[in-house]
C-alpha positions in Angstrom: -54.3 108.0 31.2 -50.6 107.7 31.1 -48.4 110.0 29.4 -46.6 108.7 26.0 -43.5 108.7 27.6 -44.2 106.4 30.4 -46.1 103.9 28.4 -43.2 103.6 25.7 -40.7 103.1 28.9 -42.9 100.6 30.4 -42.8 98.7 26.8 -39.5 99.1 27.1 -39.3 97.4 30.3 -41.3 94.6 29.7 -39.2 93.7 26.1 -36.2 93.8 28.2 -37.1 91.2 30.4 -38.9 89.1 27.5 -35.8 89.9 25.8 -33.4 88.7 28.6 -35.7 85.3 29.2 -35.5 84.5 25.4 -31.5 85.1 26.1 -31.1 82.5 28.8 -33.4 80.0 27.1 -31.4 80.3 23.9 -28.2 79.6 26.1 -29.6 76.4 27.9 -30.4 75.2 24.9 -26.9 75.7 23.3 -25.5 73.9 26.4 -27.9 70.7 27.1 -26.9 70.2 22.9 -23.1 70.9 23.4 -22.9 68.5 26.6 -25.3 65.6 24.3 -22.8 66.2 21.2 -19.5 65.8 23.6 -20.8 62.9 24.8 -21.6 61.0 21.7 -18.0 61.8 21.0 -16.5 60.3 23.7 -18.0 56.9 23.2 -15.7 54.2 22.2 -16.1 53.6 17.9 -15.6 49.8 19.0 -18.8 50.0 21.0 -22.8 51.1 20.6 -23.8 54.4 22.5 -25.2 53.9 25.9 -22.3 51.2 26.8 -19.8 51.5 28.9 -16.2 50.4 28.7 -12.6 51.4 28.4 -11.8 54.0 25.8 -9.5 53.1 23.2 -7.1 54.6 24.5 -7.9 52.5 28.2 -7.6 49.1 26.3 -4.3 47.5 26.7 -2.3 46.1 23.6 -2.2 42.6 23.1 1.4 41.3 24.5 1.6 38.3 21.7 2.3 34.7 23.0 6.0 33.8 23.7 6.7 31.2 21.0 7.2 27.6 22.6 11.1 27.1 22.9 11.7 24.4 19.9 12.2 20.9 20.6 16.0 19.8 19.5 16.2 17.4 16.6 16.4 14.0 18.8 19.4 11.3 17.5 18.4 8.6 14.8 19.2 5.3 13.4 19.3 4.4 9.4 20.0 1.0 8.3 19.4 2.1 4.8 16.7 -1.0 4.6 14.1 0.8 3.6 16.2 3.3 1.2 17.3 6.9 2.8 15.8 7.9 5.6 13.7 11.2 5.6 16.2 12.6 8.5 19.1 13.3 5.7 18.9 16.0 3.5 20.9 15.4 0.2 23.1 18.7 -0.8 24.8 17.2 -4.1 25.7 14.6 -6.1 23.5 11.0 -6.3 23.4 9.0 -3.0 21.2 5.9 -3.1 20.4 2.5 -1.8 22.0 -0.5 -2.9 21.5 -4.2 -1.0 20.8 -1.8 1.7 23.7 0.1 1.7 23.9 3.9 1.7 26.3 4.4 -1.7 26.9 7.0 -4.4 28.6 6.8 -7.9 29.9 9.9 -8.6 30.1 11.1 -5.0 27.1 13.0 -2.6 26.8 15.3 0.3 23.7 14.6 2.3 23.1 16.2 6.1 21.5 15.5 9.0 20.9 16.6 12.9 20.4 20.3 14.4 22.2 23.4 14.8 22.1 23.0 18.6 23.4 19.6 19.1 26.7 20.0 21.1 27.8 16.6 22.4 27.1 13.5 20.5 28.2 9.7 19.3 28.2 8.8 15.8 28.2 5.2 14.9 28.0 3.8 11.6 29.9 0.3 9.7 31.5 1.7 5.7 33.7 -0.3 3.4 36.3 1.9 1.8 37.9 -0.5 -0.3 37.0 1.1 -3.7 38.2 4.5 -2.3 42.2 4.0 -3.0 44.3 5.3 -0.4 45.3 9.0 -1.8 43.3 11.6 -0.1 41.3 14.0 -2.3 38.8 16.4 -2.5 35.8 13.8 -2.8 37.2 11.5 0.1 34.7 10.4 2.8 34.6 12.6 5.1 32.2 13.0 8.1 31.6 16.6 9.7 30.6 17.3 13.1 29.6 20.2 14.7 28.7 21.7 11.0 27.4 25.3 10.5 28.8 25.1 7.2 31.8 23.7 4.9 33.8 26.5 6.5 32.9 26.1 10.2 33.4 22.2 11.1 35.1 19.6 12.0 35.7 16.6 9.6 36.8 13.1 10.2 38.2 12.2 6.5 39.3 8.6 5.6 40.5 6.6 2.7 41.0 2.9 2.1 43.9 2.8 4.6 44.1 5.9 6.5 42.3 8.2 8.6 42.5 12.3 9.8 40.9 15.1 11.3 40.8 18.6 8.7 38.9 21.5 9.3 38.2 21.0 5.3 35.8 18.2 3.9 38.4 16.1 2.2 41.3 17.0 4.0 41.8 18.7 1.0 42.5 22.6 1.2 43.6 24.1 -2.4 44.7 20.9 -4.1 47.0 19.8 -1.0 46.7 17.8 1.8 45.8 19.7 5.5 45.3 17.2 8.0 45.3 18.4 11.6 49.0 18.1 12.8 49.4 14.3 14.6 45.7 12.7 13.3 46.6 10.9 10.1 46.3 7.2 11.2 46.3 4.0 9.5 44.0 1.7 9.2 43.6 -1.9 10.1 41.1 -3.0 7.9 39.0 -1.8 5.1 35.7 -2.8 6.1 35.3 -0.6 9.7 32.9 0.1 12.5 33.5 3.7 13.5 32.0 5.6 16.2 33.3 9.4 16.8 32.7 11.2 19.7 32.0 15.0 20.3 32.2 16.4 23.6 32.7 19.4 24.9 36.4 20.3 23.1 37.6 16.6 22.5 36.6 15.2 19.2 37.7 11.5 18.9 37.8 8.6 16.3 37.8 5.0 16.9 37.8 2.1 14.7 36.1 -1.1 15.6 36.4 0.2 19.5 40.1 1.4 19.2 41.0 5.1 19.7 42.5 6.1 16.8 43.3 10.2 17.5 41.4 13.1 18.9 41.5 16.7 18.4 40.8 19.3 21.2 39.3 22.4 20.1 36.6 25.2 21.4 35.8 27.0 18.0 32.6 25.2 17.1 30.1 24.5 19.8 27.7 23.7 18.3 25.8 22.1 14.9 24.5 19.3 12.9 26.1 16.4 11.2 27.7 15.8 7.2 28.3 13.2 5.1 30.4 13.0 2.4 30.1 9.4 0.0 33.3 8.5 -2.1 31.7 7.3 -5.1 31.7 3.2 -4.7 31.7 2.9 -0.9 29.0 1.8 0.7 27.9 2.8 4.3 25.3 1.1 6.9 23.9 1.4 10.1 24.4 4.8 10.4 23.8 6.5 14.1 23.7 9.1 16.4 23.1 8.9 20.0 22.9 12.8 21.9 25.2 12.9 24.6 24.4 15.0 28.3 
């Protein structure tokens, strides 16, 4: 029989060793759950556990779709014989059709085209012969190359005279500004006018005959105005874009 000393050693030795085993089980445990945890949280949140894939941080942005360059307004014709065509939009005053003729009684502003046209022909056939021949603020007036009332060029015309402004009227604070050398008259008061825009020369005609041009780089670009005189009557309005 063993003495007390050496059996309460030997105890000792074994509970060490059971002691140590129950250790490195504990820590294999800890481990095989830490490695199942971490990989739960790398799956992607945008896809079921057990797939594979990109992590969101792998997945690209979307690059959006260039938008499709916009197709310029193309020229039109309006004969006014089926009232005002859907091309103008009407900025004041009361235009309507009459016998179809484009007309106004108290005056109108009505637009038309696109802020890119650059070179163009306009054609159209107006009788003036209500409109007197003073020039004032509500005299036709046809602007090329608009942006706005500010930034244009307008052909303006009475009963018996015509001129290039850079104001809708020809009219800048109640006087007369006419581009120096453009104020023409006219041969008749029932016309056919066509006015041409390219590149820096702007030019007037009446019924095929040049009446003056202006040359001038400021406005490149822009859409078409119309100012009615109340009691004139305009028809067969066009515009042709030019190369």
């Amino acid at each position: 029989m063993q003495p007390p000393e050496k059996r309460r050693g030997k105890a000792r030795s074994i509970a060490t060793i059971i002691g140590g085993f129950i250790i490195i089980l504990l820590l294999l445990a800890t481990g095989s759950w830490y490695l199942v945890g971490f990989g739960r949280q790398t799956n992607s949140p945008l896809q079921p556990e057990g797939t594979t894939g990109p992590t969101p941080q792998e997945i690209p942005e979307e690059v959006p779709e260039e938008e499709a360059p916009k197709t310029p307004t193309p020229g039109f014709r309006d004969d006014f014989d089926d009232g005002l065509d859907p091309v103008w939009a009407v900025h004041y005053g009361d235009p309507f059709v009459e016998n179809g003729q484009l007309t106004s009684n108290v005056g109108a502003g009505i637009a038309a085209g696109d802020p890119s046209w650059e070179n163009y022909r306009v054609d159209f056939e107006v009788d003036a012969s209500a409109a007197g021949c003073a020039f004032v603020d509500a005299s036709n007036s046809v602007g090329v190359r608009v942006a706005d009332f500010d930034h244009a060029y307008w052909f303006v015309f009475t009963s018996c005279a015509a001129g290039w402004s850079f104001f809708p009227g020809g009219i800048f604070q109640g006087e007369l500004n006419l581009l120096p050398d453009t104020r023409v008259k006219l041969s008749t008061v029932s016309n056919h006018f066509t006015i041409k825009v390219e590149e820096a020369t702007i030019s007037a005609y009446e019924n095929g005959s040049r009446l003056s041009s202006i040359k001038d780089s400021n406005f490149k670009t822009g859409g078409i105005f119309l100012q009615i005189e109340a009691q004139t009557f305009y028809d067969n309005f066009e515009v042709t874009l030019l190369p």
